[in-house]
VEXTORNU-649682 format. One record per atom (N, C-alpha, C): atom name; x, y, z. Coordinates in steps of 0.02 Angstrom, whole numbers, plus 50000, padded with zeros to 5 digits. Example, Ala and Ser with C-alpha at 12.3 -4.5 7.8 and 13.67 -1.06 7.14 Angstrom:
N,50660,49716,50390
CA,50615,49775,50390
C,50660,49835,50390
N,50642,49888,50354
CA,50684,49947,50357
C,50645,50002,50394
This chain:
N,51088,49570,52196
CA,51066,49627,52157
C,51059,49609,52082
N,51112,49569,52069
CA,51108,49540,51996
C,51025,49507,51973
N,51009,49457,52039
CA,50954,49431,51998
C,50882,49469,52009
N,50879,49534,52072
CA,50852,49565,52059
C,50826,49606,51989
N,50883,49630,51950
CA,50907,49663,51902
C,50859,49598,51839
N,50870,49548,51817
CA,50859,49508,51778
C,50786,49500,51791
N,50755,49484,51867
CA,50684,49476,51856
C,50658,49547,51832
N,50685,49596,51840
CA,50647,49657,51825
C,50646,49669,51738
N,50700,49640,51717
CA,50714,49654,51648
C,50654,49616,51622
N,50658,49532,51643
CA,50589,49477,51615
C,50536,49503,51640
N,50494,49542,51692
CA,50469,49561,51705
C,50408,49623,51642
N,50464,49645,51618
CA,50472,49729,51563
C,50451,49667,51502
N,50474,49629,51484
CA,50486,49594,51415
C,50407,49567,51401
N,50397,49517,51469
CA,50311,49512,51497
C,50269,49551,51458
N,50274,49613,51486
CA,50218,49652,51471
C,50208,49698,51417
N,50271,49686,51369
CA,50279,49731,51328
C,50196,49733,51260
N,50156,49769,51246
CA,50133,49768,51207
C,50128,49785,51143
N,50109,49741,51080
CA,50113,49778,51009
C,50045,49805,50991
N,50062,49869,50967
CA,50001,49898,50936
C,49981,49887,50876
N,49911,49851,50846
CA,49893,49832,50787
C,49905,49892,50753
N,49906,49898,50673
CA,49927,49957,50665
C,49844,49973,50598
N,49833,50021,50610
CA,49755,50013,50602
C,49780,50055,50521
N,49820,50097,50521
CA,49826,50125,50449
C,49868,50072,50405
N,49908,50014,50408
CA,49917,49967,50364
C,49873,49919,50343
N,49888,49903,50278
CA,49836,49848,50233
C,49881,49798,50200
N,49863,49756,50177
CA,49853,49695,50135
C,49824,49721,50054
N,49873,49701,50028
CA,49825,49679,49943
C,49790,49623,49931
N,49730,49632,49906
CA,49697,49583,49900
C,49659,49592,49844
N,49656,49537,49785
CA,49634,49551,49717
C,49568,49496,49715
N,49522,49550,49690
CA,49452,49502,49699
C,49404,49514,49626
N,49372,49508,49614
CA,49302,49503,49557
C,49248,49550,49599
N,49247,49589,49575
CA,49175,49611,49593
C,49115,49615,49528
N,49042,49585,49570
CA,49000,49576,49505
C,48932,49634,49536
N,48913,49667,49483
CA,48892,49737,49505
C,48812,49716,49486
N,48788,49745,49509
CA,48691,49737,49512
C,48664,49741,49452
N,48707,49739,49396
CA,48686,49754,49315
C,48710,49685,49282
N,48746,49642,49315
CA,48762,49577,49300
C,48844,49582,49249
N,48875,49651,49263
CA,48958,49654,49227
C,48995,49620,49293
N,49060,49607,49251
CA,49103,49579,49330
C,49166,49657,49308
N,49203,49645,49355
CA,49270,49690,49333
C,49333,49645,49421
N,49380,49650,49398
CA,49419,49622,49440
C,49470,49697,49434
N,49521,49680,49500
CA,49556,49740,49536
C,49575,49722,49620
N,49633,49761,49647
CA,49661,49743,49705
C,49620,49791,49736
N,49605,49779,49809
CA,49577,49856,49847
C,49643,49821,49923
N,49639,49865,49946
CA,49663,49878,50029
C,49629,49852,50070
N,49658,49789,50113
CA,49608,49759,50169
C,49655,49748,50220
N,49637,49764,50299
CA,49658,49748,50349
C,49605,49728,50383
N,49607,49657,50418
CA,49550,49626,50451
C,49534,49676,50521
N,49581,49723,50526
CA,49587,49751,50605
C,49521,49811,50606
N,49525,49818,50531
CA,49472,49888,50531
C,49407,49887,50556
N,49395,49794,50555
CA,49330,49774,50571
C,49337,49753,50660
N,49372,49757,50674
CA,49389,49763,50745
C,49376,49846,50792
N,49394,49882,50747
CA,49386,49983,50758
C,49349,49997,50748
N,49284,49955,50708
CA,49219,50005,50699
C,49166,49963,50735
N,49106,50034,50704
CA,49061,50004,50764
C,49004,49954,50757
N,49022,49899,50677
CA,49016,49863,50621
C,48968,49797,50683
N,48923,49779,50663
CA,48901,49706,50693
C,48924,49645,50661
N,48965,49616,50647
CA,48991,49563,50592
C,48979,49499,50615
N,48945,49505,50686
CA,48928,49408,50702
C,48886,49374,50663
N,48907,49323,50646
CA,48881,49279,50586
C,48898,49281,50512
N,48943,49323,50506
CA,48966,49349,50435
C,49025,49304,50423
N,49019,49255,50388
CA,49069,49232,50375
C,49098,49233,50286
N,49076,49239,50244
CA,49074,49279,50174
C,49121,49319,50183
N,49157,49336,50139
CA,49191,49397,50117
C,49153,49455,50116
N,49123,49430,50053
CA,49050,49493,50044
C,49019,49514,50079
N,49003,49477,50088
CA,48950,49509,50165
C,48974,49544,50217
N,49052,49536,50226
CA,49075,49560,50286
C,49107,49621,50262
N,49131,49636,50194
CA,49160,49707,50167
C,49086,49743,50146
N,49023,49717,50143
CA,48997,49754,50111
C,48946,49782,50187
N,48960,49748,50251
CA,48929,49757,50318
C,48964,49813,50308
N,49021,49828,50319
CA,49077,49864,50321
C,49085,49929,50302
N,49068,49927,50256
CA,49091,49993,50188
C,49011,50026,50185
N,48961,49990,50214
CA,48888,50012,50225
C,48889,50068,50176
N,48868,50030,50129
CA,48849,50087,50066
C,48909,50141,50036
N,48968,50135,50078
CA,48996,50190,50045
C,49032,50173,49987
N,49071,50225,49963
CA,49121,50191,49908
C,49167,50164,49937
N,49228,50120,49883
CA,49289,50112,49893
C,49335,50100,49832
N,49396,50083,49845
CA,49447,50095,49794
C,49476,50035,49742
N,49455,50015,49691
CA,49485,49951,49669
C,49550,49997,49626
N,49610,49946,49645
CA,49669,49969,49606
C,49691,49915,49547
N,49670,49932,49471
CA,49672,49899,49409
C,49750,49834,49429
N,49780,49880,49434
CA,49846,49835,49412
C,49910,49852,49483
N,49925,49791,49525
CA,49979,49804,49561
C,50044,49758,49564
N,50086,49790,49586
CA,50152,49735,49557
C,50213,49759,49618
N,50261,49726,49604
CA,50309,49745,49643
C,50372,49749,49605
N,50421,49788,49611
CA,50482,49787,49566
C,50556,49785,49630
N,50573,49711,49630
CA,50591,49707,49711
C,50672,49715,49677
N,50691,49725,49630
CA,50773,49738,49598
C,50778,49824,49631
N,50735,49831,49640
CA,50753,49925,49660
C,50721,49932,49751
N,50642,49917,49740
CA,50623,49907,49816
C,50591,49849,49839
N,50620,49814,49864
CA,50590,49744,49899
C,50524,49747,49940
N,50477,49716,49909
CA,50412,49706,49936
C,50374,49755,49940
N,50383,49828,49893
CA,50346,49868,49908
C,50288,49866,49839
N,50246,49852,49857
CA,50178,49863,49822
C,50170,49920,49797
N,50145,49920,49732
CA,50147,49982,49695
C,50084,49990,49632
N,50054,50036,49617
CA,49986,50016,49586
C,49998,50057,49521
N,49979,50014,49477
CA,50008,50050,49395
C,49945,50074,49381
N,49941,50110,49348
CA,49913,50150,49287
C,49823,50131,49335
N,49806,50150,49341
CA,49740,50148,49363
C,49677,50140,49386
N,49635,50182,49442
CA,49584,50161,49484
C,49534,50178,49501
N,49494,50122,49511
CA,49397,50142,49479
C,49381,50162,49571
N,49339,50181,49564
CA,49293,50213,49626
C,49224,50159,49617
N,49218,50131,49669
CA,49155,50078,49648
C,49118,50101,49733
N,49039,50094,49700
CA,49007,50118,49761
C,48963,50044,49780
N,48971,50047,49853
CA,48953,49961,49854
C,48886,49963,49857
N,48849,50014,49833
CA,48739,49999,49823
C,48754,49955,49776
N,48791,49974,49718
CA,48812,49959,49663
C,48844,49870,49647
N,48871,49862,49703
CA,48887,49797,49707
C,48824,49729,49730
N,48817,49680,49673
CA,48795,49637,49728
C,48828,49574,49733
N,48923,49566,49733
CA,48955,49489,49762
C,49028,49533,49738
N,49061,49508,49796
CA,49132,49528,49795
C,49159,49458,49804
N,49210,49427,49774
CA,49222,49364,49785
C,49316,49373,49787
N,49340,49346,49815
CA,49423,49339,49834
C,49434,49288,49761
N,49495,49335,49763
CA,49547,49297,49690
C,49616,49263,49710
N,49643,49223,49687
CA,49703,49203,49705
C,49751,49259,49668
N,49808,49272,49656
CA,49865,49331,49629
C,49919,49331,49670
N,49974,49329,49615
CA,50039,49333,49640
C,50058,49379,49693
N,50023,49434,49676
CA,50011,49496,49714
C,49976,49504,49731
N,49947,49458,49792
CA,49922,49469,49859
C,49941,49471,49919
N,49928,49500,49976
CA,49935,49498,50038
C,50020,49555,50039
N,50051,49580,49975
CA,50099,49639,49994
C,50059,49683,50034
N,50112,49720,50105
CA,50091,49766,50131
C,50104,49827,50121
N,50080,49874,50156
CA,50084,49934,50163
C,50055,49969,50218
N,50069,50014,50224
CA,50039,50089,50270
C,50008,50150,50226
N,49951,50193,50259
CA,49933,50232,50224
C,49883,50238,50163
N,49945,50256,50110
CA,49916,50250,50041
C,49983,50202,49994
N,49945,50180,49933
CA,49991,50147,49898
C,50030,50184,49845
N,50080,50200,49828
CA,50124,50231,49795
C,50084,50193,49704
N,50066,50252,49660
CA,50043,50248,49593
C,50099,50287,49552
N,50091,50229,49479
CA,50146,50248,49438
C,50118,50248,49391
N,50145,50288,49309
CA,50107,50261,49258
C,50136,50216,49226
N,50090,50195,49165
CA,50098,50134,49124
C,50194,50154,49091
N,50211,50218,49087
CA,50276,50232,49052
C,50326,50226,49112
N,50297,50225,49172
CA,50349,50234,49219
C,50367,50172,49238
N,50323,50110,49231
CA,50307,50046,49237
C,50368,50022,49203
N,50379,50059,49132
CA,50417,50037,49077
C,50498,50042,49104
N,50490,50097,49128
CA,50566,50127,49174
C,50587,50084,49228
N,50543,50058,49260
CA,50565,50030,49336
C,50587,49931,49330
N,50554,49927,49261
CA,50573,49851,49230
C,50641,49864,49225
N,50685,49888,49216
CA,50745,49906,49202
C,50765,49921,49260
N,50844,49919,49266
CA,50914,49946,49327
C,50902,50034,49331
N,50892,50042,49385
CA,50904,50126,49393
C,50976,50138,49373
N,51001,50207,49381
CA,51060,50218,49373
C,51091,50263,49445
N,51029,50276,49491
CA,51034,50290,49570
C,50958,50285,49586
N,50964,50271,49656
CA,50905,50297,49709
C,50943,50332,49739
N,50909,50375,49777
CA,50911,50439,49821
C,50851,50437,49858
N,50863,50431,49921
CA,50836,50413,49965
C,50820,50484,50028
N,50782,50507,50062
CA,50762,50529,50092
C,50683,50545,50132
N,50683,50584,50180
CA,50621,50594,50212
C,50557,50607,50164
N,50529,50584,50159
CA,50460,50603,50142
C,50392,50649,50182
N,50353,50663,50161
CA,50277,50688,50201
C,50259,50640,50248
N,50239,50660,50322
CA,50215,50609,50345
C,50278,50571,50378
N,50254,50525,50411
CA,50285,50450,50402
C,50312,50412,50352
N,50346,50432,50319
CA,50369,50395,50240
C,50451,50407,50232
N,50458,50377,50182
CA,50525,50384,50162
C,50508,50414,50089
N,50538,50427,50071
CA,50541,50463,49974
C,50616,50449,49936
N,50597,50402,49894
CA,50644,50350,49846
C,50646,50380,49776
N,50673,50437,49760
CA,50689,50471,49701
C,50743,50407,49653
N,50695,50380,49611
CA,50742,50320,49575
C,50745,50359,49503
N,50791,50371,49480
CA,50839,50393,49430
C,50869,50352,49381
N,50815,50360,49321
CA,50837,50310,49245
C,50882,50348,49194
N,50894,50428,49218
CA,50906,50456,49165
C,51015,50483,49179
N,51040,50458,49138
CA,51112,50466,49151
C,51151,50534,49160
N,51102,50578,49136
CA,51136,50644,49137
C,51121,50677,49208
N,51086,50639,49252
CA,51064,50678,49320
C,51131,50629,49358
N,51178,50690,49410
CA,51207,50660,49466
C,51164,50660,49525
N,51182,50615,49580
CA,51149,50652,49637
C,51163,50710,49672
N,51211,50723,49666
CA,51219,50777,49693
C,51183,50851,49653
N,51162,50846,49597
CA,51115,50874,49554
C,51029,50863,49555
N,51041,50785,49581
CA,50942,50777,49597
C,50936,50795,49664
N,50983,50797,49712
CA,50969,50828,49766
C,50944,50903,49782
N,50999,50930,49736
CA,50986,51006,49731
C,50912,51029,49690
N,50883,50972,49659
CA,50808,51006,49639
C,50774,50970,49674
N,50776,50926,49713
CA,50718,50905,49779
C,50729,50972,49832
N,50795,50998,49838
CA,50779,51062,49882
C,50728,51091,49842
N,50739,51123,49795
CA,50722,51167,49752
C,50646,51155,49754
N,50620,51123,49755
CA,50540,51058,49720
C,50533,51049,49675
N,50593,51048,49617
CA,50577,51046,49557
C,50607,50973,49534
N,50573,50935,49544
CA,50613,50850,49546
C,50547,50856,49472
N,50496,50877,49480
CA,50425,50861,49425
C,50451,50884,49363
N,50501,50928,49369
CA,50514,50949,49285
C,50576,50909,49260
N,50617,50847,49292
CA,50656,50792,49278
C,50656,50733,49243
N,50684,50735,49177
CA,50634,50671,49158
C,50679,50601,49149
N,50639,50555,49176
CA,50653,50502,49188
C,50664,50485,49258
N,50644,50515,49307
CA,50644,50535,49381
C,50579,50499,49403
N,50588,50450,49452
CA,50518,50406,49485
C,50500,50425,49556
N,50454,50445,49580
CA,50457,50463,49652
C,50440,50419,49687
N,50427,50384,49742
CA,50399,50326,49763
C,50421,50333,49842
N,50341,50360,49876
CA,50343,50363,49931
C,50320,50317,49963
N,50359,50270,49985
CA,50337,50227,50067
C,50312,50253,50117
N,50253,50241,50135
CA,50221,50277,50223
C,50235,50230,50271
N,50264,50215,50319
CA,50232,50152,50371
C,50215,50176,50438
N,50187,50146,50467
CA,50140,50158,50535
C,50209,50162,50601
């Protein structure tokens, strides 16, 4: 009965399957040079899987360009100016400072891959944005995180620079929803798949 029991277990292990996860991405920081002959550089969101889900013809595309711009067939997409990670508070979570252009790819003619420290961090979803002052805050030791459920699939990381908030006081205005009128208070929602 025992080794009954064991082939059935190796059996289960066999077949177990992972699901690609189609709402996570990759950072990836590239140059784009626009049909007017400006360049502008910026991270956008890439998962090779997306080109696997659509109904995209990509044989023979071996280019970058060519294969995001098969892709995105004319539409827009998102370049994010500036991304970084601040791994003393959250380890490996990608985070996009201060600001992001909407670029429409008629508009484009060469997207070219960049090397950056900050490439290939992941994520799910959307990427958690901070500003240039909050940037200033998170270079520095919190004085708590507070951790809880977020919207969605996420977690929500209430990081706390300011000494006069306890937690047991930032808790009571996340009931409340009034965490926005707190200052020195960072929100930073993780989504994952």
């Amino acid at each position: 009965m025992r080794i009954v029991k064991i082939c059935i277990f190796l059996l289960i292990l066999q077949n177990t399957a992972k699901a690609d996860c189609i709402a996570c991405w990759d950072t990836q920081y590239i140059q784009i040079e626009y049909n007017n002959g400006t360049f502008e550089t910026g991270f956008m969101l890439w998962n090779k899987n997306w080109l696997l889900n659509s109904n995209g013809n990509y044989t023979g595309l071996t280019s970058f360009c060519d294969t995001i711009a098969e892709f995105l067939n004319n539409n827009e997409f998102t370049i994010y100016k500036k991304i970084r990670s601040f791994n003393h508070i959250l380890q490996d979570v990608p985070i996009s400072v201060n600001g992001i252009t909407f670029v429409k790819m008629e508009n484009v003619n060469n997207l070219t891959k960049l090397e950056n420290k900050f490439n290939h961090l992941q994520g799910a979803i959307t990427i958690p944005q901070i500003t240039e002052q909050d940037e200033k805050l998170m270079l520095t030791k919190p004085i708590f995180i507070y951790k809880t459920f977020g919207e969605g699939l996420s977690d929500a990381y209430y990081i706390n620079f300011n000494p006069r908030y306890t937690e047991e006081y930032l808790k009571k205005m996340i009931e409340n929803k009034s965490v926005g009128k707190l200052a020195q208070v960072i929100k930073i929602e993780v989504h994952y798949d």
